[in-house]
N, C-alpha and C positions, 0 to 999 in steps of 0.2 A: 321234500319238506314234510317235516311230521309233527302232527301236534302233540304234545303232552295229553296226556291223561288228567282229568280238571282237575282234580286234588292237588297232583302236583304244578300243573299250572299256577295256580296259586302261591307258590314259593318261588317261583323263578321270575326272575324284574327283568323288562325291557333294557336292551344293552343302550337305548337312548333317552329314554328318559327316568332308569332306574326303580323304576316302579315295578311292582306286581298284581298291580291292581288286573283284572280282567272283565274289561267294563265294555264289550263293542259300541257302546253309544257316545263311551267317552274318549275311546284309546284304538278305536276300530278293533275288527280282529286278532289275536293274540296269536304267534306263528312261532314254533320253537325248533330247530334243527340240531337233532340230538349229535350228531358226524359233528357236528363244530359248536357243541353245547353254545348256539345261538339262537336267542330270546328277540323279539322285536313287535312293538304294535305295527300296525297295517298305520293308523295316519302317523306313527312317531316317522317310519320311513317316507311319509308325502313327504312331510315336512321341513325333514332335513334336506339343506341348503347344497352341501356337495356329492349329491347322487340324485343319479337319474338311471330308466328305467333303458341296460342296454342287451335285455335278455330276452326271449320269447316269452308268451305270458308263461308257461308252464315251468322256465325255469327259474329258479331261484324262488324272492318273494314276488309272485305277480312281474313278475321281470327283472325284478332287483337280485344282479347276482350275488353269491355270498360274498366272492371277492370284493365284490365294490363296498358291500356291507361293512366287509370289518377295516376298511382304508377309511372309510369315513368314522367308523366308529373311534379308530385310532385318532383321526381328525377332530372329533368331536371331542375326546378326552383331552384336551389337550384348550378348549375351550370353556375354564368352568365356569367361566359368566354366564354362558348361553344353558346350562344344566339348571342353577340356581335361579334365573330372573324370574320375575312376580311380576305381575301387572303392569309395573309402573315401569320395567324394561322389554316387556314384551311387544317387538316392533317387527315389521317384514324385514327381511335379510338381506332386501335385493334393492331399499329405497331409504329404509330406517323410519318409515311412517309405522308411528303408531296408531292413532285414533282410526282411518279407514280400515286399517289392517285389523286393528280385533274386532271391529265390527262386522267385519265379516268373516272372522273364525268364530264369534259367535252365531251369527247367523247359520254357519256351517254345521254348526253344534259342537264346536272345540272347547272346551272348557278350561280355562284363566283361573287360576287361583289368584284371589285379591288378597295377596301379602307384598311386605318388602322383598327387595330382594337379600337373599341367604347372606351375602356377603356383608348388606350391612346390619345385620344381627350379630355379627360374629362379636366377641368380646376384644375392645381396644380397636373396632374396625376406625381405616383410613388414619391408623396410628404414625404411619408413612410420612403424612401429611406435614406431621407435627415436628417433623426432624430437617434442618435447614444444610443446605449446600454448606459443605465446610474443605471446601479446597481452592487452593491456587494455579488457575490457569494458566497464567503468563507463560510465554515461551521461556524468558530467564526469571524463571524464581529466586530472590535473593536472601530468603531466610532459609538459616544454617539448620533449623528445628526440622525442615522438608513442609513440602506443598499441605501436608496435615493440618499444620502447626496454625490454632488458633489462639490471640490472646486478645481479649476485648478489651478495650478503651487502652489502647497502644495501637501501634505502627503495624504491627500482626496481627492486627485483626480482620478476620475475612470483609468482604467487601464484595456481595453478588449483585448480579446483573442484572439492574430494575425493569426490565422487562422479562426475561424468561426464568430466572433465576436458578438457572443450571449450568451457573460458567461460576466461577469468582477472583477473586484479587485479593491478596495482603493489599493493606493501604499504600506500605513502602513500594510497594513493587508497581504500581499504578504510577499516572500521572496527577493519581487526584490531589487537591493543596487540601481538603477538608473533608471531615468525615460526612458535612454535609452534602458532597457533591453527590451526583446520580453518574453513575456507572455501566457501560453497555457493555456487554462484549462485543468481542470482532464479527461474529453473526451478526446479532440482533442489528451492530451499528450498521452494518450492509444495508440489509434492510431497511430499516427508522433512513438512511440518508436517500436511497434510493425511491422512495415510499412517494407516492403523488401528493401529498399532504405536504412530505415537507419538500418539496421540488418548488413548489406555489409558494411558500414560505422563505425563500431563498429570493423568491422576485424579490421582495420588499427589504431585503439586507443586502444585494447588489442590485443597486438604482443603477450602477453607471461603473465605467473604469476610471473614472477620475477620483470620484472617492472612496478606495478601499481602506477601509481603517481597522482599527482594531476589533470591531465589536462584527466586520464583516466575517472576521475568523471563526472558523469552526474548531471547537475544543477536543479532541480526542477523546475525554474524558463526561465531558459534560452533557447534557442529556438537549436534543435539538429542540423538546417542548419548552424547558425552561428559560428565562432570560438569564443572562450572564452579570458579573456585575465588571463595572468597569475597572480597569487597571488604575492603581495608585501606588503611593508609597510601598502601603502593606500590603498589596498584591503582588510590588518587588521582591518582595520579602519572602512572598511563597513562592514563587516563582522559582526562586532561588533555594531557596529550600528543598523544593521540589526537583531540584536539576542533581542532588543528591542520586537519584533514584536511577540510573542508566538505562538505557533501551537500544535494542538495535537500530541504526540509523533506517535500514530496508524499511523494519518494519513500520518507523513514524512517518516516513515518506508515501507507505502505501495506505495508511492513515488517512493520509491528506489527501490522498487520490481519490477517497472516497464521496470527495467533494466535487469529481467530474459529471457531468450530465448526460444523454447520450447527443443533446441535440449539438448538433458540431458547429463551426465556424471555421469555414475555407480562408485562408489567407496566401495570398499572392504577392511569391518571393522571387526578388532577383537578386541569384548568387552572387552577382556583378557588385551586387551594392548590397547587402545582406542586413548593414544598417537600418538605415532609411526608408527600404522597405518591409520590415519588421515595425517601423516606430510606428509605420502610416498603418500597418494594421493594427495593431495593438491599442493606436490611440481612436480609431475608428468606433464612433458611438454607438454602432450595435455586438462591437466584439463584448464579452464576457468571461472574465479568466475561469470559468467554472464550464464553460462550453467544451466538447469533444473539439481539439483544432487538429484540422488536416491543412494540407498544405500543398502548393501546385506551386511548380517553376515558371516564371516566365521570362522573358528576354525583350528587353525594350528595342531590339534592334531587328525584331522581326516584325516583319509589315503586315503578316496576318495575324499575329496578336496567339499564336498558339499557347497552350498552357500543358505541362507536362506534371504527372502526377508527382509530387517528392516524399520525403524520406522525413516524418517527425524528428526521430532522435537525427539525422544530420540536421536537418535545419537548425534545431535547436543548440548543437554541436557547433556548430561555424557564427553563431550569435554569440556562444560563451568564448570562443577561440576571439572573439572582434573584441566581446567589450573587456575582457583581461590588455589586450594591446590597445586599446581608447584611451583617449588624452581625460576620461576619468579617473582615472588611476594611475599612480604615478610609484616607481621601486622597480627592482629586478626581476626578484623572483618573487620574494614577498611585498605586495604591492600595498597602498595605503590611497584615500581619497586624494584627490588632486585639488588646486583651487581655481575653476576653470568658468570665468565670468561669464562667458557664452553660454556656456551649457547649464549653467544655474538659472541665468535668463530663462532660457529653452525649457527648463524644469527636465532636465534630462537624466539627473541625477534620481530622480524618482521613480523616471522610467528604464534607469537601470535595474533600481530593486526592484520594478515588479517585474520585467524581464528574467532577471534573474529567482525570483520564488517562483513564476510561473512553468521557468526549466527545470526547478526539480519538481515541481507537483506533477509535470505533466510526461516526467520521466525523461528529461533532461542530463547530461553530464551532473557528476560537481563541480562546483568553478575550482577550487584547489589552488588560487593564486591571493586568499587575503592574508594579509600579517595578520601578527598575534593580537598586534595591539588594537589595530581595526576589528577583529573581533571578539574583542575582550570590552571595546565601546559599547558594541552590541548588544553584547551579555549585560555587561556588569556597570555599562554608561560610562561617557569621558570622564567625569569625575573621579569615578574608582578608578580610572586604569591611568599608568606611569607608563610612556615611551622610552625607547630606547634608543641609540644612536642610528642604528643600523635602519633604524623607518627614517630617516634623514635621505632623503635623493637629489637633494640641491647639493652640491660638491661645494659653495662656496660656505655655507651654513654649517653644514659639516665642519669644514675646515676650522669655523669659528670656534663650533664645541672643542674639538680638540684639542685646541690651544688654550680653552680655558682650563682643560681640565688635566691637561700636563705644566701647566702652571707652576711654578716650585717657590714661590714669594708672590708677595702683595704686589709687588714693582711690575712683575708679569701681568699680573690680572690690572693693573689697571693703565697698560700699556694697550692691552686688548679693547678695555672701555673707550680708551680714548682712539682707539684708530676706525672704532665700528661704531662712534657713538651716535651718528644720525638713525644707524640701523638700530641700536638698542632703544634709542629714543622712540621709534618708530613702531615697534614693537611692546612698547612698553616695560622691560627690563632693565630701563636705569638703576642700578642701586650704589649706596656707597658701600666701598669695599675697605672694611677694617682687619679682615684675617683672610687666612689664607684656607680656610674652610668655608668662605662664602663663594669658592668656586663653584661648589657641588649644587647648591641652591641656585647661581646664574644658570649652569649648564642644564638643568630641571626644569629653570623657566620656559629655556628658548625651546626646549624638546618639547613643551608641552605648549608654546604657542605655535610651532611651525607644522606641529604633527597633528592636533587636537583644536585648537581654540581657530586658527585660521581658518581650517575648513568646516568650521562648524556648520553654518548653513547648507551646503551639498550633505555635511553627515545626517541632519535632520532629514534633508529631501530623499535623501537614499533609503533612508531608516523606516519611512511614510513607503516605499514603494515595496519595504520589504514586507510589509504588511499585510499584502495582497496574500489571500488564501490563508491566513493565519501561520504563514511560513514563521514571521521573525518570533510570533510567541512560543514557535514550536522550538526556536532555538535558543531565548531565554529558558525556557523547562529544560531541556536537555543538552548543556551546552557540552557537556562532555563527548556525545556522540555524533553533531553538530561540525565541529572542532577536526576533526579528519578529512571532511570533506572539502569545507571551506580552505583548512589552511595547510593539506598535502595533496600532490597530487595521487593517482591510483596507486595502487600497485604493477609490477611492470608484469605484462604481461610473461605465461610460460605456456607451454606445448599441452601440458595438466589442464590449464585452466584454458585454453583456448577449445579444447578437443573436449574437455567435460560442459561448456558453457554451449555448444553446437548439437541438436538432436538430427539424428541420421532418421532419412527417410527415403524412402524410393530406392534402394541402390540393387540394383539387377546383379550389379556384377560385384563380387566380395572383393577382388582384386583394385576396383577402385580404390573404398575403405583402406587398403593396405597402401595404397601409394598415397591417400591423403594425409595416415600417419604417421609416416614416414617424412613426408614432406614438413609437418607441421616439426615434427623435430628437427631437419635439416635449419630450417628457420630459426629456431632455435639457437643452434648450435653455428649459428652466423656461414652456413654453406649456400645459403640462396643468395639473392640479391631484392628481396623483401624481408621486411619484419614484421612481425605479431601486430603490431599495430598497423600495417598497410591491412594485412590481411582483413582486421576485422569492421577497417573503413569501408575496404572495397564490398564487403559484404552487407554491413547494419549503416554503416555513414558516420559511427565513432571511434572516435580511437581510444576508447577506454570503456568499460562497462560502470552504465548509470547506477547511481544508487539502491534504484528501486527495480534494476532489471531492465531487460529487455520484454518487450510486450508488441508481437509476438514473438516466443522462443527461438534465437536462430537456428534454422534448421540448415540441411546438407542433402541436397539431391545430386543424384548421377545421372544426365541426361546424353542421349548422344548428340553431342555440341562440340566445336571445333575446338572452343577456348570456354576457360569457365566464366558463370556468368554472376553477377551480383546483384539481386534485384533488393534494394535497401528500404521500399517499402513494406517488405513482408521477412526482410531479414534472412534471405534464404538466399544459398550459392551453392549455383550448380557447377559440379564437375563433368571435364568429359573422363570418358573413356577413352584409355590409350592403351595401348602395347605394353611399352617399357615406363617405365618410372622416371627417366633421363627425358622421356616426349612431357609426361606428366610436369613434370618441374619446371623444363624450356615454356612450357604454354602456363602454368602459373603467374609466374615471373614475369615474363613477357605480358600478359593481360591487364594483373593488376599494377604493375608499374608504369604502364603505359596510359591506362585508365585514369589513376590518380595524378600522375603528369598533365592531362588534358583536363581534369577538374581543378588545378592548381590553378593553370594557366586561364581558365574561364571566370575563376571567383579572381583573381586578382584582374582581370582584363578591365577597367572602369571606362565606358565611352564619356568622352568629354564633349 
């Protein structure tokens, strides 16, 4: 190392703090290396944060070798805050205290220039500031203009996230009904729901499982600090208006999910009765449909009382599989309320709706068995909505419509009146029949007393239990994507979707992998003697993949096991290892067919 010559010393600034002052009192000694025209104070290198001394004294600066020198120097250019700060930034590097830290670089005799810092001198500084988020997050952006596209006081006008303000929303593309509303994004809302504030804040809006109402729902859109206002008329209105705006189903369901807790609630199920013992936990006063629920098997027929870990998505799976076949419900395939005097007593109609919103919040099937017109109640209320024949499941009531409605003279229609007329009396649909156009008007009446007005009380108690978790508002806002899951079932499984829905994990041997996709297509292609949906029972516990996913990802292990295995709490099925492909298949088939044969037989087995 060589010093300059003081003249030119003088000209030459420290590679760290820019300067050329040569002040040893202030800057310590001044050290120049002409080989790599490098300039440096003795305290600029104390000081700096990413270097230390890894040289003998004699080499480099006092130990500091050049290489580390100009890595940090590189480093340091690249930090101009730390170049320009003044006083009012000048803190230790390693704590971020100020006040002890100058105190004791002045003591040191380091000397602080008492200015702002550089950057807020500059002209138009923190100009950044002044420029607001103007983009659309959304996964489906629905304006034609692109995520850009702002226009104020319209339906296109951005809409950012009151808490961090680095996400936003067109209006349309939201769920909001007002420009008033407050708006989270998907982050922040994680957070704000997960947050110990509002966890404490949630006691006091589920008191109990018997009253979940409307106002216990949580809004997607609405902000957890504020209160909501209550639904009316003209909150129909927006409601509706709002259901304009489409969303993915995944995404509103995982939405909702964000209303889970971590503290869980054990419930103990016997597949035997899957019923009864769901109601009894469900109705149990310390459950909480916001609680994490796990779930244990047990069997009333064993005398030690054991309890076996189970499978959420099965459970929840052979509850929707029950209450679709419950004397609730009454149709083929598209099913409609029943009028079941018992079970309205029992209030059980209520504890179907909240059974059923608590299955999809908590990653449940879709039920995939209501008619239109049931959920068109839903949405758009009995009132708005017209039945159809086909929601008719009484064959003798049917038969009534028909005849009136093939009717071909007045003589017809009131040959019908008078052969049914205790039942029209009874129902209230007497009218007198002057034309042969008042058939259309009879046949309207009795669709809309036998399908709507009859069971109105269960549709009310139904309506109240769907309410739970703010499911049913979720399905008033968006009934269009709603509407898929309620009233079709999945889609049918394929080989694609089975083998891209599975993550491979562990597999030792690649020749597994080859027979598993191989088999997954023989399946397919109807050569085994399982289907896609055994398959994915015997693995997860459903036979169709929930709305919101599986949670955790089914996975695929290769273990060396005789027969594969299906462990449905964790969603994971192991393969063995075989020879041939012909061993592979025989022990497939044979497993899972056998398997699900003796869980058939055990959920339908009821001791009496």
């Amino acid at each position: 190392m060589n010093e300059n010559k003081p003249d030119g010393s003088q000209t030459l600034a420290c590679v760290f703090c820019r300067k050329n002052d040569d002040c040893p009192n202030k800057y310590g000694e001044k050290k120049t290396n002409e080989k790599w025209n490098l300039t440096v104070h003795y305290y600029c290198l104390l000081m700096s944060s990413g270097i230390w001394q890894r040289g003998k004294e004699e080499e480099g600066v006092y130990g500091f070798l050049i290489e580390d020198i100009r890595k940090e120097v590189n480093r340091a250019s690249k930090l101009v805050q730390a170049i320009n700060a003044g006083v009012f930034f000048f803190r230790c590097t390693i704590c971020n205290n100020s006040d002890i830290f100058q105190k004791e670089m002045l003591r040191m005799g380091i000397h602080i220039p008492e200015k702002d810092a550089s950057w807020e001198l500059e002209e138009n500084a923190y100009q950044e500031l002044l420029q607001h988020y103007e983009r659309c997050d959304v996964r489906r952006c629905r304006c034609k203009e692109g995520r850009d596209y702002n226009a104020p006081n319209s339906k296109w006008e951005i809409k950012r996230c009151q808490c961090c303000g680095s996400s936003g929303t067109h209006l349309a593309c939201s769920s909001l009904r007002s420009w008033e509303q407050n708006w989270e994004c998907l982050e922040c809302r994680g957070i704000l729901y997960n947050s110990g504030s509002f966890q404490k804040a949630k006691k006091h809006t589920l008191p109990s499982t018997n009253n979940v109402g409307i106002n216990d729902c949580l809004l997607e859109e609405s902000s957890p600090k504020l209160p909501r206002q209550s639904p009316g008329a003209q909150g129909r209105d927006l409601l509706r208006q709002g259901s304009k705006f489409r969303r993915d189903i995944s995404t509103i369901i995982i939405e909702l999910g964000f209303q889970i807790i971590k503290k869980s609630k054990r419930l103990y199920i016997n597949k035997a009765d899957i019923w009864n013992s769901a109601l009894d936990g469900f109705r149990n006063q310390k459950f909480n449909p916001s609680y994490t629920i796990e779930v244990a098997y047990v069997n009333e027929n064993d005398n030690f009382g054991r309890e076996h870990p189970g499978s959420k998505h099965e459970f929840l799976s052979l509850l929707m599989q029950h209450l679709e076949n419950s004397a609730l419900f009454e149709g083929s395939l598209s099913k409609n309320l029943s009028l079941n005097s018992q079970a309205l007593k029992e209030n059980l109609y209520y504890e179907a709706g909240k059974m059923l919103a608590i299955s999809l919040v908590h990653g449940g099937p879709s039920p995939g068995f209501f008619s239109k017109t049931l959920f068109n109640c839903l949405v758009y209320g009995p009132e708005n909505t017209e039945p159809i024949l086909d929601d008719v499941s009484d064959f003798d009531v049917a038969q009534i419509i028909i005849r009136i409605n093939t009717a071909t003279n007045v003589a017809d229609l009131n040959s019908v009146m008078s052969e049914y007329y205790n039942y029209f009396e009874l129902i209230g649909c007497l009218r007198l029949i002057t034309s042969l156009s008042d058939k259309y008007i009879l046949a309207k009446d009795i669709l809309v007393y036998h399908v709507i007005k009859r069971v109105q009380a269960p549709f009310e108690s139904f309506k109240q239990g769907l309410k739970t978790l703010g499911v049913l508002e979720k399905i008033e806002t968006y009934p269009e994507a709603f509407y898929g899951i309620f009233c079709h079932k999945p889609e049918n499984l394929s080989a694609k979707i089975l083998s891209d829905l599975f993550t491979v994990h562990a597999l030792p041997d690649a020749q597994a992998l080859g027979f598993w996709n191989s088999y997954v297509q023989a399946v397919e292609d109807g050569k085994t003697a399982t289907t896609m949906e055994d398959i994915l029972i015997f693995a997860t516990g459903c036979n169709s993949i929930p709305p919101a996913g599986f949670k955790p990802t089914p996975s695929i292990e290769c273990l060396h096991v005789d027969f594969p295995v299906g462990n449905k709490c964790n969603n994971c099925l192991a393969l063995p290892i075989t020879n041939t492909y012909k061993e592979f298949q025989e022990k497939m088939d044979f497993s899972i067919r056998n398997t699900l044969r003796l869980e058939k037989e055990e959920s339908s087995h009821i001791e009496h």
